[in-house]
C-alpha positions in Angstrom: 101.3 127.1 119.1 97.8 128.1 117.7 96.4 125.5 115.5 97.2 126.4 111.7 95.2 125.7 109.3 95.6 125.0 105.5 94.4 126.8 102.6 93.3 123.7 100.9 91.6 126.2 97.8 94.5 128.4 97.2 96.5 125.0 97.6 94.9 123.7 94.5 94.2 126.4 92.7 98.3 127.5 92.5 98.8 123.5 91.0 96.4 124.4 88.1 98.0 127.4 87.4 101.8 126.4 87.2 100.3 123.4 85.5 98.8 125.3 82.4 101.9 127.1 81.8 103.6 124.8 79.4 100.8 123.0 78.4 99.7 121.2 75.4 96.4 122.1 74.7 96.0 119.0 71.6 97.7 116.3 74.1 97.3 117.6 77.5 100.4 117.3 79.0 103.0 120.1 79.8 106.7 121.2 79.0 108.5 123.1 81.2 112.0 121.7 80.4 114.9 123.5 82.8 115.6 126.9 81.9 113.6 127.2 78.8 110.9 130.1 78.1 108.2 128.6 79.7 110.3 127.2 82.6 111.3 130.8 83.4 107.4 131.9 83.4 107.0 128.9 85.7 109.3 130.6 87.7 108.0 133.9 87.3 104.3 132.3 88.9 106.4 131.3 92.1 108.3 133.8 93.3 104.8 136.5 92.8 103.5 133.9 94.9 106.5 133.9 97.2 106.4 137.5 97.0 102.3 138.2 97.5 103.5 135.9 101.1 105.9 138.5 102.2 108.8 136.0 101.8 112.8 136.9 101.8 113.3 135.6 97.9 117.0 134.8 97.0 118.2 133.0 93.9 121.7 131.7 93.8 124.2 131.5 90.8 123.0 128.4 89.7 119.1 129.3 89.7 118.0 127.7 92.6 114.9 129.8 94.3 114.4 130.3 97.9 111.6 132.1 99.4 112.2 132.5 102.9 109.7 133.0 106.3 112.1 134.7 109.0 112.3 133.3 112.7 111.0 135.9 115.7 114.5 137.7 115.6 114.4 137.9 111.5 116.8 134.9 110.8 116.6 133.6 107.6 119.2 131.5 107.9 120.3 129.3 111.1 118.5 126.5 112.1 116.3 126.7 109.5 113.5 124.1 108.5 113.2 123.8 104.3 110.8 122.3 102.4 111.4 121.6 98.6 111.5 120.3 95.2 111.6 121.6 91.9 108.9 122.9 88.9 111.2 121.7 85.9 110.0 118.6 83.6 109.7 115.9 81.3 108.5 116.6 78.1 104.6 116.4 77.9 104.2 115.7 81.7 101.7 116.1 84.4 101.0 119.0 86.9 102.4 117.5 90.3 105.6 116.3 89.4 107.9 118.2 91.9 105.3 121.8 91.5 103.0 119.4 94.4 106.3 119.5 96.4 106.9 123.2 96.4 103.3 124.6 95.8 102.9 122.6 99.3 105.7 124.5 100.9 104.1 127.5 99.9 100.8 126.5 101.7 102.8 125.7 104.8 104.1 129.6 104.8 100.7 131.1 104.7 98.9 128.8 107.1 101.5 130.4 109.4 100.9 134.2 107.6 97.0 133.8 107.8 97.6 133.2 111.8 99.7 136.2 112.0 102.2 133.2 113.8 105.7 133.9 113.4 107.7 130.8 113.3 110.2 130.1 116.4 112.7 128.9 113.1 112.6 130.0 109.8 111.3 128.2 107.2 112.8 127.7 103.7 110.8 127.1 100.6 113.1 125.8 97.7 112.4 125.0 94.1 115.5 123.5 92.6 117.1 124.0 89.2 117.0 121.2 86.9 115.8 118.3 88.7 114.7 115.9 85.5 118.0 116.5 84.2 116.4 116.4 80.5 118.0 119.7 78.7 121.7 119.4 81.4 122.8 116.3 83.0 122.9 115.0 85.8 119.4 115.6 87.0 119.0 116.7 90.5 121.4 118.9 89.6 120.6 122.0 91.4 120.2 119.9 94.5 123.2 118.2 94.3 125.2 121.3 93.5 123.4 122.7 96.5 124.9 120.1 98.4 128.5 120.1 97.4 128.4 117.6 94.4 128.7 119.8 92.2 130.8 123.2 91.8 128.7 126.7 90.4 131.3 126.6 87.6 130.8 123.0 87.2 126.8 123.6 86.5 127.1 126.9 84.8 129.5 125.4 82.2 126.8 122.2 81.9 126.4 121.5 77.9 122.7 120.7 77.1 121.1 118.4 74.6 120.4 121.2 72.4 123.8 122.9 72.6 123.3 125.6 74.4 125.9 126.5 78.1 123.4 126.1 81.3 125.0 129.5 82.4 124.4 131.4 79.5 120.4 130.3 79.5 120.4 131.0 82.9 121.1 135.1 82.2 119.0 135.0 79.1 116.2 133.7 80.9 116.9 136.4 84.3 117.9 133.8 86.6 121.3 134.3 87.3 121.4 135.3 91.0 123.5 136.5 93.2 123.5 134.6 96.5 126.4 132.2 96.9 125.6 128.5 95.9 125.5 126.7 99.1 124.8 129.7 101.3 121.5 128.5 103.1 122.1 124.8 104.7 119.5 123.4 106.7 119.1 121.9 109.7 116.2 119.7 108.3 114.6 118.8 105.1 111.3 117.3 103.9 109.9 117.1 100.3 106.0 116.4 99.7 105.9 114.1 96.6 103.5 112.2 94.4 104.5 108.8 94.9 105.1 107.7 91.0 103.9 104.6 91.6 101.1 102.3 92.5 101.7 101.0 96.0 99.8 103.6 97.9 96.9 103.4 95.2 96.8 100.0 95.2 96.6 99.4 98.7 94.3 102.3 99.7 97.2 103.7 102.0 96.9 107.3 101.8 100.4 108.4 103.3 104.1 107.1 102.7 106.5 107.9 105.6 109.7 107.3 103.3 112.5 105.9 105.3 114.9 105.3 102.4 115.2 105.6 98.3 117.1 103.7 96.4 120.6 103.8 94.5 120.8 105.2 90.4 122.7 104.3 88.1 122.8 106.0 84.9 125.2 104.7 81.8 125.6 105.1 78.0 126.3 102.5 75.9 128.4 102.8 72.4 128.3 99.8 70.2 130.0 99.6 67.0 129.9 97.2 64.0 129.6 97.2 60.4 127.1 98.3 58.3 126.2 96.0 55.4 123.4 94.8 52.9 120.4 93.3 55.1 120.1 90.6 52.5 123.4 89.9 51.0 125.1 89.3 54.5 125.2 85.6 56.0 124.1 86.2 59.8 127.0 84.4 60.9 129.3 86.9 59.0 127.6 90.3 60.6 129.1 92.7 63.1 125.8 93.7 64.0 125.7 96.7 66.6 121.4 96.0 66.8 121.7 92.7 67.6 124.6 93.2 70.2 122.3 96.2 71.9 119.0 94.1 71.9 121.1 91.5 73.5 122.4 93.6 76.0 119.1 94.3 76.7 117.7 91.0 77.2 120.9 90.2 79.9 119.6 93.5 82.0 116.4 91.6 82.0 118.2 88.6 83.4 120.0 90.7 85.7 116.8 91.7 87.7 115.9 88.0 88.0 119.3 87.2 89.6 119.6 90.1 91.4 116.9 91.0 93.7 115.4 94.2 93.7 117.1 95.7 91.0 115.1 97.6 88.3 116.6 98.1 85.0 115.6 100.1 81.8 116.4 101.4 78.4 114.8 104.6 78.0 116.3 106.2 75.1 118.0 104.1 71.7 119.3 104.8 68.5 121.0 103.2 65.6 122.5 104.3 62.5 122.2 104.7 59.6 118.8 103.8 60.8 117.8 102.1 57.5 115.7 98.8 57.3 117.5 97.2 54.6 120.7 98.0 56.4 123.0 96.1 59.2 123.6 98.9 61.9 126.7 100.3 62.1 126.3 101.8 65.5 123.9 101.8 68.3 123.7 104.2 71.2 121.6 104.1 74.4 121.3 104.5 78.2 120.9 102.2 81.0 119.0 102.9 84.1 119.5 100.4 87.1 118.3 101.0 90.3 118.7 98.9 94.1 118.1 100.1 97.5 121.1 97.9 98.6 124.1 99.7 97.6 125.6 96.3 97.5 123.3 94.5 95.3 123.6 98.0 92.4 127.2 97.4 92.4 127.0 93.7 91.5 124.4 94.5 89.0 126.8 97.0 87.5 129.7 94.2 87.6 127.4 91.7 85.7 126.6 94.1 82.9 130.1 95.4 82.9 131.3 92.0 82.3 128.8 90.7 79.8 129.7 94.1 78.1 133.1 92.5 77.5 132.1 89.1 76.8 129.9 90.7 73.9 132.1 92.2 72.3 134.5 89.3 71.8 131.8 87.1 70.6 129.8 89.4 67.8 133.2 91.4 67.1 131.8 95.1 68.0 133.5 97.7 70.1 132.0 98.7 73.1 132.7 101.8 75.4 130.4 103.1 78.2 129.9 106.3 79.3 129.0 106.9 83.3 126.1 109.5 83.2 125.1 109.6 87.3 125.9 107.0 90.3 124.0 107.7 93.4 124.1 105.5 96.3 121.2 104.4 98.4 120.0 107.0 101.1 118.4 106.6 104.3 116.3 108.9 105.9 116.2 110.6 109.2 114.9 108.2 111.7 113.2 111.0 113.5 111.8 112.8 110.7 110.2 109.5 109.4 108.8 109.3 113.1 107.9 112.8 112.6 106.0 112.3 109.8 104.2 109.3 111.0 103.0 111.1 114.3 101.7 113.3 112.3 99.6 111.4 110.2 98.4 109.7 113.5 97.6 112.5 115.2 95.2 113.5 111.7 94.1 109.9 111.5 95.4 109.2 108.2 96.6 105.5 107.3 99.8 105.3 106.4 103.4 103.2 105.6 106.9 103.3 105.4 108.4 102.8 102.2 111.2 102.8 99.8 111.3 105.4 96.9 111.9 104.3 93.3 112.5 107.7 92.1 115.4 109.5 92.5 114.8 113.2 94.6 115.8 116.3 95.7 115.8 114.9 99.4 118.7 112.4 98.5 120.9 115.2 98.0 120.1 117.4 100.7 119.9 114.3 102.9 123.9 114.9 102.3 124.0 117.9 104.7 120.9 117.5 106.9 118.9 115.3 108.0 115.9 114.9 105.3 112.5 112.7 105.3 109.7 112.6 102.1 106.4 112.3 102.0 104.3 110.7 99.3 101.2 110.6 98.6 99.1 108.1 96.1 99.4 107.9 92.2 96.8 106.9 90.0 97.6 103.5 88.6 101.4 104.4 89.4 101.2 106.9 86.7 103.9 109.9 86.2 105.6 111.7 83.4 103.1 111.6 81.8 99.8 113.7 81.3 97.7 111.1 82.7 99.7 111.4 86.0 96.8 112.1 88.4 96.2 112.2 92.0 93.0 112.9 93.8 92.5 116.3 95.1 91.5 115.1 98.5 94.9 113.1 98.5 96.6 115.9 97.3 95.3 118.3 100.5 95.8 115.4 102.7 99.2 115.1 102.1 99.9 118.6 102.6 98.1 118.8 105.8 100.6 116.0 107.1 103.3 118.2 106.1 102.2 121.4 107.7 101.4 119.1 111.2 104.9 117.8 110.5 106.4 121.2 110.4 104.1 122.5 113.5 105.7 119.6 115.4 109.3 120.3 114.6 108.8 123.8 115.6 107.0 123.3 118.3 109.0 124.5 121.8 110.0 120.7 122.7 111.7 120.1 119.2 114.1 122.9 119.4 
């Protein structure tokens, strides 16, 4: 095959575009939550750009995009090599996020159209609805839908935070399509990816080969008590449901001692009535544990599970929990990872395996074919947030290992 080379400029000029729509000019950070207004103009930017490539566009009933560069024979569908992620977010995030992911897929298909090279397999670029899962729940939802976890009525039916049915802000935004959910499977996957944290950074590696990411699980927690007077009430006479939360959240703390490698967070809180000179009543919030040992997550779950009940007993509240996601640990395909790594030889670019922390799109396609990420360094560790930053050298680096990847898996002695 005739060397390919990457468009480094248009590269990083297409991440400062997608990254100023949605942004907060006052705080600097951008909003494109799933299948808002400025998502869909995100959208919009991505398939002209698939379009300006000369790309086969499809988007399914569920919103997933695909823009696709046909094999020698016009195939668009068997044996085909994607590359993906998504260009949803967090509220007030940074530019890479996922966009780096698919931006970079993008840049793969026309350092194959500025050599006039048709590929010997077509390739796939994907941008997947409602990753962050911040308006509809679960996130990776368009993924894992994609994959079989999920139904199209399933999604479509999906009640967001605000109210509104996922299917009918899907039509009202124009992204309603028409191709079967499910219709283009794979027969590899690789996702380019800021790393979202410091590892890389710290240790001046430049390139993560990641051969596994780690399990998720996502719960709610309901406590109830009784409200009372803050200062009439002996503390040994309170059904407190804030004392019985922050103690829950002190165990999870003790829980990553005892149980190693688990990570475990409580992201989002609230009481009621929410009053200073009041007992809570009631306190609601989530729990995020995470273990690349499948093993390990499900004892972590059994401790809090059980401390859940010993709580309740002991401060006299009521306790009920709500199961928001469980995904297990995934590993990745040994020859992708080798893939990846040759690759990054072959341009001379230090590298590592590594685990991810972050749940992906690759975990869920890794369900039906084989899948491999690539990471490249994060500022200080830094993401969902508008300081997330990676170096624009890094940035073209990491896509350059990805186009060598994908030069190698097409090349005549991968087939």
């Amino acid at each position: 095959m005739t060397a390919l080379t990457l468009d480094a400029n248009t590269l990083l000029e297409h991440i400062e575009t997608l990254g100023n729509i949605g942004l907060d000019s006052v705080n600097g950070g951008r909003s494109r939550i799933a299948l808002t207004d400025t998502e869909k103009l995100g959208r919009d930017q991505v398939v002209s750009w698939m379009k300006a490539l000369d790309l086969v566009v499809h988007v399914d009933e569920i919103g997933n995009i695909f823009g696709i560069l046909p094999d020698q024979s016009g195939n668009t569908k068997h044996n085909a090599l994607m590359i993906g992620s998504h260009i949803d977010s967090v509220f007030n995030a940074g530019a890479l996020d996922g966009c780096y992911g698919v931006l970079a897929g993008l840049a793969v298909t026309k350092a194959f159209r500025d050599e006039k090279i048709v590929p010997s397999r077509p390739i796939i670029v994907a941008a997947f609805t409602n990753e962050e899962g911040v308006r509809y729940q679960p996130d990776m939802m368009g993924s894992l839908a994609h994959a079989g976890g999920l139904s199209a009525e399933q999604v479509l039916n999906s009640v967001g935070t605000d109210g509104t049915r996922l299917g009918d802000e899907l039509k009202r935004i124009g992204y309603d399509g028409d191709m079967p959910l499910g219709t283009l499977i794979p027969s590899q996957y690789l996702e380019l990816h800021i790393e979202q944290s410091p590892v890389l950074d710290k240790e001046g590696i430049k390139i993560g080969a990641v051969a596994n990411l780690q399990g998720i699980s996502w719960q709610k927690i309901h406590i109830k008590g009784k409200a009372n007077h803050a200062g009439t009430t002996p503390m040994s006479m309170r059904r407190d449901a804030g004392y019985a939360a922050a103690s829950v959240m002190t165990f999870l703390r003790d829980v990553t001692r005892s149980k190693s490698g688990t990570l475990a967070t409580v992201g989002s809180i609230k009481f009621e009535p929410n009053a200073i000179n009041v007992i809570p009543r009631a306190a609601e919030f989530t729990v995020d544990l995470r273990n690349p040992d499948n093993s390990t997550l499900y004892a972590s779950e059994k401790a809090l599970t059980e401390y859940l009940e010993v709580l309740s007993q002991e401060e006299g509240v009521t306790i009920e929990t709500d199961v928001l996601a469980r995904f297990d640990p995934v590993i990745f395909d040994e020859n992708l990872v080798n893939a990846i790594e040759q690759a990054a030889n072959a341009l001379n670019i230090p590298h590592c395996r590594m685990t991810s922390g972050a749940g992906h799109d690759a975990q869920m396609i890794a369900r039906i074919a084989p899948s491999a990420m690539i990471f490249v360094p994060s500022k200080d560790g830094i993401s969902h947030n508008p300081k997330e930053f990676t170096e624009a050298e890094d940035l073209v680096r990491g896509a350059k290992v990805l186009l060598a990847t994908v030069a190698a898996l097409l090349s005549p002695a991968q087939q």
